[in-house]
N, C-alpha and C positions, 0 to 999 in steps of 0.2 A: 504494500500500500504506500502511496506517495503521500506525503504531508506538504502541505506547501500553505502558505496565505497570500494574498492577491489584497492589493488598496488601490481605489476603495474595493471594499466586499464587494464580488459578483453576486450575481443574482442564481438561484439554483439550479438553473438549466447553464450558464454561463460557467460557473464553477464545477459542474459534471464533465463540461467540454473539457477547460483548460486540465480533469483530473487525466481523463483519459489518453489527450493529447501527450502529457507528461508521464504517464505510464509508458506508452509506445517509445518516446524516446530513450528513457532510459531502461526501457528492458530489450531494446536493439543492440547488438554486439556491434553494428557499423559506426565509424567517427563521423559527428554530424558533420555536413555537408559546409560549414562555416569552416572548421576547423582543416579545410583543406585547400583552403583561397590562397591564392597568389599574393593576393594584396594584406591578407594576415601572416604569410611564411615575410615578407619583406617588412613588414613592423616589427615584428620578433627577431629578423634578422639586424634591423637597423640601433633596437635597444642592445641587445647583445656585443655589438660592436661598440659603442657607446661603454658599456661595460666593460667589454676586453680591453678595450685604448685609455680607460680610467678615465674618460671623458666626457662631459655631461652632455645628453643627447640637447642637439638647439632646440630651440622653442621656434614653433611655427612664425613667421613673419604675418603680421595683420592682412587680411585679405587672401590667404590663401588655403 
């Protein structure tokens, strides 16, 4: 059984969804489908680097 709390409280047909939605995920053996993005492998790659070089990752410049 999933435990989980949602704000504000869903309503009872809403909070059945989101129960069962969240069962399926995690009673799935596959890596969700986020955790294999390009664009998350190069942020993890860019903090890491930032870390190895003892170097504090820049801060985004305004507007971008």
């Amino acid at each position: 059984m999933v435990e989980f709390e949602a704000r504000p409280e869903p309503d009872p047909e809403q909070e059945e969804a989101l129960t069962l939605a969240l069962e399926r995920l995690l009673a799935g053996d596959a890596t969700p489908r986020a955790y294999l993005s390009r664009w998350r492998a190069e942020g993890i790659a860019e903090n890491v680097r930032g870390a190895v070089a003892n170097e504090p990752v820049p801060e985004p410049r305004p507007g971008e």
